[in-house]
C-alpha positions as CSV (number, residue, x, y, z in Angstrom):
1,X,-81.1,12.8,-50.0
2,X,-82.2,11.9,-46.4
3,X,-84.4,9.0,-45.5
4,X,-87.5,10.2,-43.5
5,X,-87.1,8.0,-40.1
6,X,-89.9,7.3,-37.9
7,X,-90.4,7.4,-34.0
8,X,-93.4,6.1,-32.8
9,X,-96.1,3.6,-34.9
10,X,-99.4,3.8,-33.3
11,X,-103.4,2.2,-33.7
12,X,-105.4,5.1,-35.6
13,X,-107.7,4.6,-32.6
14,X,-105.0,6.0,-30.3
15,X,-102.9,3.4,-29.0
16,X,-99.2,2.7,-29.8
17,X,-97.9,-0.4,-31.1
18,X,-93.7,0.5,-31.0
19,X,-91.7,3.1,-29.4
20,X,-88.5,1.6,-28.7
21,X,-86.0,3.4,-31.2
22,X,-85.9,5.6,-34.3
23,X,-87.1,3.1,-37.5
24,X,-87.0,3.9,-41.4
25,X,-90.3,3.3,-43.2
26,X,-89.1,0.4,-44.5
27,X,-88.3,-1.4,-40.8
28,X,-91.5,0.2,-39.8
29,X,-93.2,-2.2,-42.6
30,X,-91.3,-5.4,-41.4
31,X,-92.6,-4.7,-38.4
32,X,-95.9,-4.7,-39.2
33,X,-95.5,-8.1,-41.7
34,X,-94.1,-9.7,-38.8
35,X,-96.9,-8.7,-36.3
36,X,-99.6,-9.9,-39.2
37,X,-97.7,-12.9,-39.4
38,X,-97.7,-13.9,-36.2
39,X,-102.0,-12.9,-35.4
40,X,-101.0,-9.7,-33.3
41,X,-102.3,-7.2,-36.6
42,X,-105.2,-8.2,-38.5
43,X,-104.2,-9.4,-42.3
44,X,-104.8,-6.2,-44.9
45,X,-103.4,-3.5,-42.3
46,X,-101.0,-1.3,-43.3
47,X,-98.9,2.2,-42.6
48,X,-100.0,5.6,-43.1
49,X,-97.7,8.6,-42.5
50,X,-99.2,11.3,-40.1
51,X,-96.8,14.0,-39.6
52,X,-94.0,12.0,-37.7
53,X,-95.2,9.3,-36.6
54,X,-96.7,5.9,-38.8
55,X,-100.2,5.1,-38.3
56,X,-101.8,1.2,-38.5
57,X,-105.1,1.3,-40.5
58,X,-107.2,-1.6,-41.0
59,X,-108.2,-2.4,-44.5
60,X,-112.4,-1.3,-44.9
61,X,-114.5,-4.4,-45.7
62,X,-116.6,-2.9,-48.9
């Protein structure tokens, strides 16, 4: 079994957030904790997979 390693995280509206080195999913999500945690991501975002590279979605007020 391989684990699927990741590239490039970007903003769904185009704009990328890391590209410095290949990441696992789960490094990608630390990144991500850590960026909410310090105000640069808004709380609720998360990680979608597209293809080969993770996407940051903002969670949809209802």
């Amino acid at each position: 079994m391989t684990t699927a390693t990741f590239r490039i995280i970007r903003h769904a509206d185009g704009p990328v957030f890391f590209d410095d080195r290949t990441i696992t999913l789960a490094e990608a999500q630390i990144i991500i904790n850590d960026a909410i945690a310090r105000g640069d991501l808004e709380v609720g975002s998360f990680l979608r997979i597209d293809d080969e590279e993770l996407v940051i979605e903002r969670e949809v007020a209802e």
